[in-house]
Structures are given as structure tokens and as C-alpha cells.
C-alpha positions as CSV (number, residue, x, y, z in Angstrom):
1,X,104.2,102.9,102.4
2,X,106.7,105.6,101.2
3,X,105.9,108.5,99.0
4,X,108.1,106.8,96.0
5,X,105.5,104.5,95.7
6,X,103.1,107.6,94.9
7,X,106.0,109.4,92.6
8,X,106.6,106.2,90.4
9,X,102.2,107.1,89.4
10,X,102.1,108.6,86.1
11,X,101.8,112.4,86.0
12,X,98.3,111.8,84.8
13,X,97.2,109.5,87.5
14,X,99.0,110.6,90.3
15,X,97.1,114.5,89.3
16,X,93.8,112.8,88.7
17,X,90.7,113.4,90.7
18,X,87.3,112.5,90.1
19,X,85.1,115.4,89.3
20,X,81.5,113.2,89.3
21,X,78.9,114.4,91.7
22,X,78.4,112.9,94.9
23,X,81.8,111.1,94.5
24,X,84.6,112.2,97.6
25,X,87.9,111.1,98.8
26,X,86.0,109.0,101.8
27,X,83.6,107.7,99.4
28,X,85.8,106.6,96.8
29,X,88.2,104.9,99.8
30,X,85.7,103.6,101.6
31,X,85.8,100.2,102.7
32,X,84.1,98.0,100.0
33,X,84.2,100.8,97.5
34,X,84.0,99.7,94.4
35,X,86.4,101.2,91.6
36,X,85.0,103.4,88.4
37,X,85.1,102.0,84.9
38,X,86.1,104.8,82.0
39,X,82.3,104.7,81.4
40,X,81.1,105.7,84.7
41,X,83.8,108.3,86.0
42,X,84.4,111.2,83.0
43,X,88.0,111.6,82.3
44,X,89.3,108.3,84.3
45,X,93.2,107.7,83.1
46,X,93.1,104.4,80.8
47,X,96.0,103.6,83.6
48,X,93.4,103.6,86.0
49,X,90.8,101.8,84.4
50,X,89.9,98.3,86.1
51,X,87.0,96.8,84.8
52,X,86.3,95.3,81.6
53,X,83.2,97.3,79.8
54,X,82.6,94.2,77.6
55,X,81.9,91.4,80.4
56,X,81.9,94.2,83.5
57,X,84.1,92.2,84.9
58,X,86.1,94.1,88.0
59,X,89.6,93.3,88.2
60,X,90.2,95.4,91.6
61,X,87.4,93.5,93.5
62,X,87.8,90.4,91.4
63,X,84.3,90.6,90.9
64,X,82.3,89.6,88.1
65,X,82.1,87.0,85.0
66,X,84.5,86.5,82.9
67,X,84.1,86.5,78.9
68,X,87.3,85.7,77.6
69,X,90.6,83.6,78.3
70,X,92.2,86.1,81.2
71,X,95.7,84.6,80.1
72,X,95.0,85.6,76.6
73,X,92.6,88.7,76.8
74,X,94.9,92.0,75.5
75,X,91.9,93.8,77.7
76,X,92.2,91.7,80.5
77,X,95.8,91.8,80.4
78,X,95.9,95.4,80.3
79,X,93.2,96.0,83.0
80,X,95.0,93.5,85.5
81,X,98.1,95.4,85.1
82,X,96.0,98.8,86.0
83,X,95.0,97.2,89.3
84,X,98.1,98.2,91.3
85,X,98.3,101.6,90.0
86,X,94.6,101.7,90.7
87,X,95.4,101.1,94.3
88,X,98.4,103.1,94.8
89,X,96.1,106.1,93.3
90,X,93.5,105.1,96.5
91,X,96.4,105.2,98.8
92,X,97.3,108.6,97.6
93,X,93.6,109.9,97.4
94,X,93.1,108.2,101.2
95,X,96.9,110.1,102.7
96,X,96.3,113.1,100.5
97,X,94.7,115.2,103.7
98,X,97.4,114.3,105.9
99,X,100.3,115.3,103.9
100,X,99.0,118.5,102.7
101,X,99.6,119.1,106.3
């Protein structure tokens, strides 16, 4: 995919990179990975954040149970809009290496 698709990122998540121990680029893009909730990664962009710290539900991996009406949710609707930033950021993180080049 083209580099606009990185540029169109907010500053803040486009210049964002986790800082939590044990935590690398090929971890975090790992196949399977699962993504960070603002409570688990320090300083996570709320444009990143993916997962709903009331029912821990993952939007990203579509993982988890649900506590609320998705269609109706002001968290859920703001966390499923996160989820193609959140892996637009991946895709940046992942190609970072081989454009520095």
C-alpha cells in the first residue's frame, strides 16, 4: 500500500512507538499479535486504542464479549472506528525498517 495511507495517520500516531519492555516491532506485528489497550501499553494514542476496558472486548481481533448495544455504544463506536488506524499504524511499524533504507 502507498505511503499516503501512512501520511493521512495523525501526527501523534503515525510518531508513536511503544516504549513497554519486552515489546518490539516483530512482536507487536507478529502474526496473531494481539493489540494493546490504553491500560496495558503507557502512552497509547486514544486513536489507537481498540479494546473496550469495560467488557475487554477487542475490536482489532474481534475477540471478546460484548456488554453493550455495538450499534449504540459511544465507546464501541469510537473503538471500531480506531481499528483501521490501528492497522495502518502496524503496517507502518512492520515497513518502518525497509524505508529507513
Amino acid at each position: 500500500m502507498p505511503d499516503t495511507d501512512f501520511e493521512e495517520l495523525p501526527d501523534i500516531v503515525r510518531s508513536f512507538r511503544p516504549k513497554c519492555p519486552g515489546c518490539t516491532p516483530a512482536k507487536l506485528t507478529e502474526p496473531g499479535a494481539r493489540p494493546c489497550s490504553f491500560y496495558d501499553c503507557s502512552g497509547l494514542p486514544k486513536e489507537l486504542e481498540v479494546t473496550c476496558d469495560l467488557c475487554i472486548y477487542d475490536f482489532a481481533a474481534e475477540d471478546g464479549q460484548v456488554k453493550c448495544d455495538q450499534a449504540t455504544c459511544e465507546t464501541a463506536i469510537r473503538l471500531r472506528g480506531n481499528v483501521e488506524n490501528y492497522r495502518t499504524w502496524l503496517r507502518l511499524i512492520k515497513e518502518e525498517p525497509s524505508r529507513q533504507n
